[in-house]
N, CA, C and O atoms as a GROMACS GRO file, in nm:
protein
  432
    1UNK      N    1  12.440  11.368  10.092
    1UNK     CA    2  12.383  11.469  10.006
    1UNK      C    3  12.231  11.457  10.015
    1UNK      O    4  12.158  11.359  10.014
    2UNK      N    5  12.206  11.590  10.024
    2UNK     CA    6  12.029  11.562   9.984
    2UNK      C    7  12.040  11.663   9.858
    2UNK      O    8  12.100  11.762   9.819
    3UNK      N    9  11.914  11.547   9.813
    3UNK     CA   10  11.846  11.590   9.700
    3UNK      C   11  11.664  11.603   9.632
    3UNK      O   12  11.584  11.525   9.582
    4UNK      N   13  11.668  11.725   9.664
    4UNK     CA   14  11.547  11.774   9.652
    4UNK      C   15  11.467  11.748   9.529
    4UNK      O   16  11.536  11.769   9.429
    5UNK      N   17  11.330  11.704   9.497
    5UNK     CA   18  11.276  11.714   9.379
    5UNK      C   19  11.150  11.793   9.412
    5UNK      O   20  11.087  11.777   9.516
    6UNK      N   21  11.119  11.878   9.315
    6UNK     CA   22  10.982  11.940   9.343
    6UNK      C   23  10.914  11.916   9.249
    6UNK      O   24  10.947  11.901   9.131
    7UNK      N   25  10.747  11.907   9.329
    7UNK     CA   26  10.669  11.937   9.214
    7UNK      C   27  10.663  11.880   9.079
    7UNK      O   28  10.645  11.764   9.041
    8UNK      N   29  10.693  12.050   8.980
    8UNK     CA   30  10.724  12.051   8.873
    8UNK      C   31  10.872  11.952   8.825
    8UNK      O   32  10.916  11.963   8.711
    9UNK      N   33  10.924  11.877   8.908
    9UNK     CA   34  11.090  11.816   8.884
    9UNK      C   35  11.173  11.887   8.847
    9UNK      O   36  11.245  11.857   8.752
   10UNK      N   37  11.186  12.015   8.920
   10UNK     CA   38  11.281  12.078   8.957
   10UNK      C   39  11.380  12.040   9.031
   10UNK      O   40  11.323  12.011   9.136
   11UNK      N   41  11.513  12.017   9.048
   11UNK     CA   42  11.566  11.967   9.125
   11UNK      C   43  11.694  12.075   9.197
   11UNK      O   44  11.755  12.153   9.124
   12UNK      N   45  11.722  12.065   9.349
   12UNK     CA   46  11.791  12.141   9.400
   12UNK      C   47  11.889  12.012   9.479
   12UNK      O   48  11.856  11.914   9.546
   13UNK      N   49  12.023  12.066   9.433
   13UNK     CA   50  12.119  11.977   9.501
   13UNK      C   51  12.219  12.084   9.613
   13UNK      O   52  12.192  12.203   9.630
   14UNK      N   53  12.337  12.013   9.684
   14UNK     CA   54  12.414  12.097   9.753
   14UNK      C   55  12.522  12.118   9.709
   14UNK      O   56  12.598  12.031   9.666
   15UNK      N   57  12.540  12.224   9.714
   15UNK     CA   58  12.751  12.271   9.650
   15UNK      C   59  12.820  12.123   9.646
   15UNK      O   60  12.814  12.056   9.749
   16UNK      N   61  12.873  12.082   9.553
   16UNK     CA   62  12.998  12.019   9.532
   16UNK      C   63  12.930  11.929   9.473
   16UNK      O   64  12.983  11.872   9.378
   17UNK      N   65  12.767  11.883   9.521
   17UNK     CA   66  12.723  11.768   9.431
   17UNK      C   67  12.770  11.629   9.431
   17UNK      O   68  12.735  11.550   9.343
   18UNK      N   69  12.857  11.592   9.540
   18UNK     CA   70  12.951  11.422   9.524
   18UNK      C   71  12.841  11.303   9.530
   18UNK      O   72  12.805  11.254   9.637
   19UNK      N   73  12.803  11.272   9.434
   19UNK     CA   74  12.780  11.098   9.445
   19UNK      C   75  12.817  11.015   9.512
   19UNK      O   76  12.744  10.930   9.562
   20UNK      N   77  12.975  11.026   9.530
   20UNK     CA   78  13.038  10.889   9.631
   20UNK      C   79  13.181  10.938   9.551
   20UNK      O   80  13.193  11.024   9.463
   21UNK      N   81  13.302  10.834   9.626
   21UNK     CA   82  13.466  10.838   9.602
   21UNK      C   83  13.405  10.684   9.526
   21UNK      O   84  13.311  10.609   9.549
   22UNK      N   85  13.515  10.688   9.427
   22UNK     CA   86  13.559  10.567   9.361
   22UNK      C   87  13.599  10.441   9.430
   22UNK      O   88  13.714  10.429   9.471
   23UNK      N   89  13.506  10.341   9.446
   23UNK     CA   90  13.524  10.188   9.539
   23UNK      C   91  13.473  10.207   9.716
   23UNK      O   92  13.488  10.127   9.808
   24UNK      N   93  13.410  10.344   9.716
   24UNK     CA   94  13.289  10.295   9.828
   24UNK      C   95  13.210  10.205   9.799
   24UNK      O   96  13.156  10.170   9.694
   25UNK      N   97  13.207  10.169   9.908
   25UNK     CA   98  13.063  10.007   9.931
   25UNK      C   99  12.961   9.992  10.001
   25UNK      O  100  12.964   9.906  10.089
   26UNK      N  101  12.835  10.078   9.977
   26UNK     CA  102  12.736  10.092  10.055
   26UNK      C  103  12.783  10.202  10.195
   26UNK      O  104  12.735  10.180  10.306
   27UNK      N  105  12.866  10.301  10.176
   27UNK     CA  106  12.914  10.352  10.271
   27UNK      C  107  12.827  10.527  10.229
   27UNK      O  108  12.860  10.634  10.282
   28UNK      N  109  12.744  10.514  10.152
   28UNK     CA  110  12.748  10.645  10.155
   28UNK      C  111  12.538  10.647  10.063
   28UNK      O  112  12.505  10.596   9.956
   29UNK      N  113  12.501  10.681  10.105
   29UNK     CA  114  12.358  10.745  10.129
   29UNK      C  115  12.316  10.851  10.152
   29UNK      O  116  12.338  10.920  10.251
   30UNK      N  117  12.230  10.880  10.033
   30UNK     CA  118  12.170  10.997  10.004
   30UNK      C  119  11.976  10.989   9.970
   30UNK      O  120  11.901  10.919   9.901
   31UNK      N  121  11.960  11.117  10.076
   31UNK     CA  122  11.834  11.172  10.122
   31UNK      C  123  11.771  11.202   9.994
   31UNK      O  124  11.848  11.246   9.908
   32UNK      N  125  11.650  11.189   9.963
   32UNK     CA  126  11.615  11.217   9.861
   32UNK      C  127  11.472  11.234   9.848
   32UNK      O  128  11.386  11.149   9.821
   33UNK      N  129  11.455  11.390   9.879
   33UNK     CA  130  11.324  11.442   9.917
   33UNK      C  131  11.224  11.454   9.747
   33UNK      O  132  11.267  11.514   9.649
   34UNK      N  133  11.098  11.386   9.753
   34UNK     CA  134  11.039  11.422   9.630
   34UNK      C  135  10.872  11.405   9.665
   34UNK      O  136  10.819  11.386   9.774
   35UNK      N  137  10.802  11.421   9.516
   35UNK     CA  138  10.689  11.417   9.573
   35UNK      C  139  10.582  11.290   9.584
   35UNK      O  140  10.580  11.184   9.521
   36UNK      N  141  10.524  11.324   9.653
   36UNK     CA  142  10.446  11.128   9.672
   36UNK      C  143  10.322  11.115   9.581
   36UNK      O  144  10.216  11.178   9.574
   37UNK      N  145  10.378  11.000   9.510
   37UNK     CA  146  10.280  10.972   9.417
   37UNK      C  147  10.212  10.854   9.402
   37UNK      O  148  10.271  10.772   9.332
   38UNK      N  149  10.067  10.807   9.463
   38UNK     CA  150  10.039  10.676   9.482
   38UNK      C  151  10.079  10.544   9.402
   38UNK      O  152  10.086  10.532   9.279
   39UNK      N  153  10.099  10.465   9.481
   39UNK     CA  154  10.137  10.354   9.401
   39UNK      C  155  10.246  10.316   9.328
   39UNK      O  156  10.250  10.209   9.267
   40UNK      N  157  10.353  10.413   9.330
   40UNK     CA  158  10.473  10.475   9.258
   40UNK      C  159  10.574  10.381   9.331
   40UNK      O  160  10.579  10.358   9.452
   41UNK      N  161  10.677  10.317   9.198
   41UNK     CA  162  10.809  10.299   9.247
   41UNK      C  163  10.886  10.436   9.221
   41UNK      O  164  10.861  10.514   9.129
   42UNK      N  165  10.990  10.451   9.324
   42UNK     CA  166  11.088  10.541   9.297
   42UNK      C  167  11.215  10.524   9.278
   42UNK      O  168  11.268  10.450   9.362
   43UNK      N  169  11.320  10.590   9.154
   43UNK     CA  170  11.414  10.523   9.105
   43UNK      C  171  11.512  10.678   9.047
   43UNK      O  172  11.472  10.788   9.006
   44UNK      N  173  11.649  10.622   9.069
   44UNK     CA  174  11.738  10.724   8.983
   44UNK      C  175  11.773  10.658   8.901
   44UNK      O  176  11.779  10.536   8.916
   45UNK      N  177  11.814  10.731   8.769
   45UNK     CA  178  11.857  10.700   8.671
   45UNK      C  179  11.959  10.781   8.659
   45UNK      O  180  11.951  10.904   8.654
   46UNK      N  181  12.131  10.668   8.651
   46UNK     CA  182  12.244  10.739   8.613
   46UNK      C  183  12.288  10.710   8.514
   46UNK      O  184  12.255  10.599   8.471
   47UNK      N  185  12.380  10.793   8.432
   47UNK     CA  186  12.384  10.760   8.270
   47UNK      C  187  12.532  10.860   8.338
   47UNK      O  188  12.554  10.967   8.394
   48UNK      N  189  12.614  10.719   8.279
   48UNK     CA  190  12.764  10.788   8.324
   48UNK      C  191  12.839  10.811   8.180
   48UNK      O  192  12.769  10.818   8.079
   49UNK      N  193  12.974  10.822   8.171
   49UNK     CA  194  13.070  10.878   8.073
   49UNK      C  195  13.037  10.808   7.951
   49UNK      O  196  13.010  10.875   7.851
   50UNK      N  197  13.036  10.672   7.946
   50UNK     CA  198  13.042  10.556   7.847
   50UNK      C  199  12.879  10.538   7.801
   50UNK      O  200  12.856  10.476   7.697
   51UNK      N  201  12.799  10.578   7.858
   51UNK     CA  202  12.700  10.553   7.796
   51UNK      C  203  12.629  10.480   7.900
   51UNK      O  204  12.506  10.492   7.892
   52UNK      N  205  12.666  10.418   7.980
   52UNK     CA  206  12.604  10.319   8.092
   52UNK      C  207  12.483  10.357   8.140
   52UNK      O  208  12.485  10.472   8.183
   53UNK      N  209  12.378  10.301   8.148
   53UNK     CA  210  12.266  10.362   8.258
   53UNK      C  211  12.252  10.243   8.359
   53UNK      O  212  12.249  10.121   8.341
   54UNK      N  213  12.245  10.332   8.487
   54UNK     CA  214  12.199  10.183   8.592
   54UNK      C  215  12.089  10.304   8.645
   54UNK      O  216  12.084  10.426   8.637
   55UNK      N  217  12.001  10.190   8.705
   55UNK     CA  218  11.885  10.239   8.790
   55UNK      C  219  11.948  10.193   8.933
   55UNK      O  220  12.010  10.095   8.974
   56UNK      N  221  11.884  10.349   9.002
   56UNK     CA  222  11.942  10.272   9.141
   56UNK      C  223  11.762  10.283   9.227
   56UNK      O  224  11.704  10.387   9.196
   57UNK      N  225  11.709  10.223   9.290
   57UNK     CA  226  11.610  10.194   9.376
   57UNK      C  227  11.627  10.302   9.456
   57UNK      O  228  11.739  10.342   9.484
   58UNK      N  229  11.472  10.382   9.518
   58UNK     CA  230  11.494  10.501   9.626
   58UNK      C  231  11.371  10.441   9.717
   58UNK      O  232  11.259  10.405   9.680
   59UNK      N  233  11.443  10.442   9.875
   59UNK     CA  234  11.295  10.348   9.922
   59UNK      C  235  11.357  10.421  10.051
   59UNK      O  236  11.473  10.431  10.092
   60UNK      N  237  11.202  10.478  10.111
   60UNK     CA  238  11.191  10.583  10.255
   60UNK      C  239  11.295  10.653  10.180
   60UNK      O  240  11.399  10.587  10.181
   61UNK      N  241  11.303  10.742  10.126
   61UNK     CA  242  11.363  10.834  10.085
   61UNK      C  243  11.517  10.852  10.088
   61UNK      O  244  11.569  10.961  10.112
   62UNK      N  245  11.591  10.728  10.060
   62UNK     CA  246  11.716  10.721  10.048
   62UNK      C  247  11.733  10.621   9.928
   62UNK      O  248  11.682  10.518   9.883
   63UNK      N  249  11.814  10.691   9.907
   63UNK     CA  250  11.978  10.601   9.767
   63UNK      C  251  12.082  10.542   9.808
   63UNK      O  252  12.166  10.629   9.830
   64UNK      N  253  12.122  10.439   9.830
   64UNK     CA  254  12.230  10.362   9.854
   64UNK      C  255  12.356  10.360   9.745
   64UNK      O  256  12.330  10.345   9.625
   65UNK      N  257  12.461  10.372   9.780
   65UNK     CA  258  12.542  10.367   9.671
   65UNK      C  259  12.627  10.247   9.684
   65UNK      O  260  12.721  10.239   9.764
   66UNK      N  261  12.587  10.146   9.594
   66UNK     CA  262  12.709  10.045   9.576
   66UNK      C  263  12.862  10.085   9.537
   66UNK      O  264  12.904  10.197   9.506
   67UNK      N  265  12.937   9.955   9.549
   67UNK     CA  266  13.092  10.036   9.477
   67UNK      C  267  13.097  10.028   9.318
   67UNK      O  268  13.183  10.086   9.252
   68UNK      N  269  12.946   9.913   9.237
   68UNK     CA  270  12.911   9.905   9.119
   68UNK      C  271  12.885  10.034   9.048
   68UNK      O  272  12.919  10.068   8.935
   69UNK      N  273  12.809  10.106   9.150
   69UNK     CA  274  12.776  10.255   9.066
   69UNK      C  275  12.826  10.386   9.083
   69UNK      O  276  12.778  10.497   9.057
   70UNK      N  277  13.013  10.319   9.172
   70UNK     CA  278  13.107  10.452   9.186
   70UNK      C  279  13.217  10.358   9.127
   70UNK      O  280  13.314  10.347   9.203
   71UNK      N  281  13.224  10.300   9.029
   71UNK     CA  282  13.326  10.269   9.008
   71UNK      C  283  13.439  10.291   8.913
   71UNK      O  284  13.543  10.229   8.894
   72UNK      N  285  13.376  10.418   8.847
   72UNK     CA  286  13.448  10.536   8.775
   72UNK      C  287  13.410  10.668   8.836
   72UNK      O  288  13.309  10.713   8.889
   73UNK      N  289  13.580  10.731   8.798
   73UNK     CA  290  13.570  10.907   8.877
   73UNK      C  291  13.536  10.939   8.725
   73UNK      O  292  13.583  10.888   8.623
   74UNK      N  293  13.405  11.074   8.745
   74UNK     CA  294  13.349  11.142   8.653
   74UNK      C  295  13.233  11.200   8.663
   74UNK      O  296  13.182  11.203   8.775
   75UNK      N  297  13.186  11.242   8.588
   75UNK     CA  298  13.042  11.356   8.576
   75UNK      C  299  12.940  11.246   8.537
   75UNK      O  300  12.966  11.162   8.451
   76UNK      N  301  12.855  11.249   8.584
   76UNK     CA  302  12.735  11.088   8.548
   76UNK      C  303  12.591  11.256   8.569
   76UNK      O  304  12.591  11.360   8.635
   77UNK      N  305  12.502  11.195   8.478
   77UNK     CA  306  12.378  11.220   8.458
   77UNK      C  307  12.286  11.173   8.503
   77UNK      O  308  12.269  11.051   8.511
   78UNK      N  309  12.198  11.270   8.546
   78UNK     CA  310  12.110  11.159   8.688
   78UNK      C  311  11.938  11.242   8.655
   78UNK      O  312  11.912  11.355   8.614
   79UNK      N  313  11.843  11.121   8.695
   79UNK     CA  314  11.744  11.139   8.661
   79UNK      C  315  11.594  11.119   8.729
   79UNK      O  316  11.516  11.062   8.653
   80UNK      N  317  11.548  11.151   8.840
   80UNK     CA  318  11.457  11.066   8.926
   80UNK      C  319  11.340  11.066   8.848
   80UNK      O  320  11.280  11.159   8.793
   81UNK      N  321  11.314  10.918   8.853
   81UNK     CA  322  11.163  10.877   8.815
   81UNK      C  323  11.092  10.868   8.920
   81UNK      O  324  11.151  10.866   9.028
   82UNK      N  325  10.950  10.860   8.916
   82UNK     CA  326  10.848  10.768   9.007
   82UNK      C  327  10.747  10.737   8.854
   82UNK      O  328  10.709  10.814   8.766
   83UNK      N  329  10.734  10.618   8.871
   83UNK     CA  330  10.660  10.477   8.804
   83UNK      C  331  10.555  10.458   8.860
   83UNK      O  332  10.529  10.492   8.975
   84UNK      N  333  10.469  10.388   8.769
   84UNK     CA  334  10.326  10.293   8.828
   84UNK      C  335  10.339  10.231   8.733
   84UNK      O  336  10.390  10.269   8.628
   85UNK      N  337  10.272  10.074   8.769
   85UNK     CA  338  10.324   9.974   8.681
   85UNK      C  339  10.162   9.925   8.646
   85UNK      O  340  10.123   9.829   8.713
   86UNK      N  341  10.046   9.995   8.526
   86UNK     CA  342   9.960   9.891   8.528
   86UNK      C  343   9.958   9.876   8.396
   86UNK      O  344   9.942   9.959   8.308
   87UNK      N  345   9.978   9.750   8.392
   87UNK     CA  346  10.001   9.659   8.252
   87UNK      C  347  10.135   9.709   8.194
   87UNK      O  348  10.205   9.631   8.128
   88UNK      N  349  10.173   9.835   8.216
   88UNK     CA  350  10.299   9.862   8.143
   88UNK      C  351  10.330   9.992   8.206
   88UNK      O  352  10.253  10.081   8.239
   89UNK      N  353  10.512   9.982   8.221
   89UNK     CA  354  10.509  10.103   8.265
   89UNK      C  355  10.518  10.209   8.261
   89UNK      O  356  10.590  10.232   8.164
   90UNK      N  357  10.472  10.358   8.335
   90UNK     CA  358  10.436  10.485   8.310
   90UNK      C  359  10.512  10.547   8.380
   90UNK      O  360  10.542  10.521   8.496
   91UNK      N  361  10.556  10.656   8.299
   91UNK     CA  362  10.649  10.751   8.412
   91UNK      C  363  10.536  10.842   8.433
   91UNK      O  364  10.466  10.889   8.343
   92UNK      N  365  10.522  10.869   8.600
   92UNK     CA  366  10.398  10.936   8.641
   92UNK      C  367  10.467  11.076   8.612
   92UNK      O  368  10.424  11.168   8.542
   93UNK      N  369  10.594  11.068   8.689
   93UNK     CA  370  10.713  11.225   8.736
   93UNK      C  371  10.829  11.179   8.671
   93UNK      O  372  10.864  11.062   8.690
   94UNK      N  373  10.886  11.245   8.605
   94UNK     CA  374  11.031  11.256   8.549
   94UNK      C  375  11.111  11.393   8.642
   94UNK      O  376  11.026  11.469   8.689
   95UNK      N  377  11.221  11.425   8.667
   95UNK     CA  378  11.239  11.534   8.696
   95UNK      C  379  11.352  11.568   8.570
   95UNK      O  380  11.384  11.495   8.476
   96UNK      N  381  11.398  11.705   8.602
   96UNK     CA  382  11.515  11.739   8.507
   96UNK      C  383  11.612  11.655   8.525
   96UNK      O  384  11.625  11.583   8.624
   97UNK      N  385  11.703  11.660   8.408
   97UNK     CA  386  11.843  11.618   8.436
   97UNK      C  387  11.960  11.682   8.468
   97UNK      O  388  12.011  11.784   8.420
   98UNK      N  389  12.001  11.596   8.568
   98UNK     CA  390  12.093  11.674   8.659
   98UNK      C  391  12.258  11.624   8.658
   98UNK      O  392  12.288  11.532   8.582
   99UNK      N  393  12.341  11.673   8.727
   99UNK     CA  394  12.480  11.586   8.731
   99UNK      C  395  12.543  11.628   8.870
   99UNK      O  396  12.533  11.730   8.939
  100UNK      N  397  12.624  11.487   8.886
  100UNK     CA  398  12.639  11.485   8.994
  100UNK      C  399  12.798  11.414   8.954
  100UNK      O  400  12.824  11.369   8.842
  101UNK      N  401  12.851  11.416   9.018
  101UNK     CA  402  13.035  11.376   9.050
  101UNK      C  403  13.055  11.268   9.154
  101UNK      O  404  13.016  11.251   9.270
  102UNK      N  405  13.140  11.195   9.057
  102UNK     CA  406  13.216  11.067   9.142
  102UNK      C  407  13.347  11.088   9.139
  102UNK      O  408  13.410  11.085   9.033
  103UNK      N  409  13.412  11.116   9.274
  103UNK     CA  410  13.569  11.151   9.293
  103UNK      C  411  13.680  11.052   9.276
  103UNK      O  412  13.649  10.943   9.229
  104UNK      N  413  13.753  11.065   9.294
  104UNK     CA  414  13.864  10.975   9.308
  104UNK      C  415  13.879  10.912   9.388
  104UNK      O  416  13.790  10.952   9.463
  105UNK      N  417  13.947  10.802   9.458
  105UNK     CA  418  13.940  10.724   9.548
  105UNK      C  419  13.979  10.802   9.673
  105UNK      O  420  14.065  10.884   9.641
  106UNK      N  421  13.948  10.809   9.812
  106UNK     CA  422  14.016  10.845   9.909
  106UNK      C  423  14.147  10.784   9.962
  106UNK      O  424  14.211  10.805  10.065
  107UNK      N  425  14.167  10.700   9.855
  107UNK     CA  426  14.275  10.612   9.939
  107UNK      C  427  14.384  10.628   9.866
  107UNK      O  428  14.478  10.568   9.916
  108UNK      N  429  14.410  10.686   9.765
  108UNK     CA  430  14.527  10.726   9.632
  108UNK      C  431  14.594  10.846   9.740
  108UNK      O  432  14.689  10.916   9.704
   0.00000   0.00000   0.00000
């Protein structure tokens, strides 16, 4: 999947939107075009069914998906930051919030 951020943190995704199948393991990576902001870490923020938030790390412009952060099928809430860290940290860019889908296992 790619996922676009603009600018303003607008965000444009592709039809169907899949995150990953339930108990992939680093098998699945996603492009993640945004804008460059010096000095900036870049990070998603997913906030799934239960309340959970994990941060996942975005570095050269990809997301890795563990089987930790597909390990429920469902609708999860997703959020790209970019950060600068001086003395404390600042969200430089927030974008909208978006959702994205984790399927069922391929193997059921």
């Amino acid at each position: 999947m790619i996922i676009k951020i603009s600018e303003n943190g607008r965000v444009t995704l592709p039809a169907g939107n899949v995150l990953g199948y339930v108990g992939e393991h680093m098998l699945r990576v996603h492009k993640v075009i945004h804008p460059q902001v010096e000095n900036a870490m870049y990070t998603m923020v997913l906030v799934y069914d239960d309340d959970t938030e994990m941060t996942v790390n975005i570095n050269d412009g990809e997301m890795v998906m563990t089987s930790g952060l597909l390990s429920a099928e469902g609708v999860v809430k997703a959020q790209f930051r970019a950060t600068r860290n001086a003395g404390s940290v600042v969200h430089v860019l927030k974008s909208e919030v978006f959702t994205v889908k984790i399927m069922p296992s391929a193997d059921v």
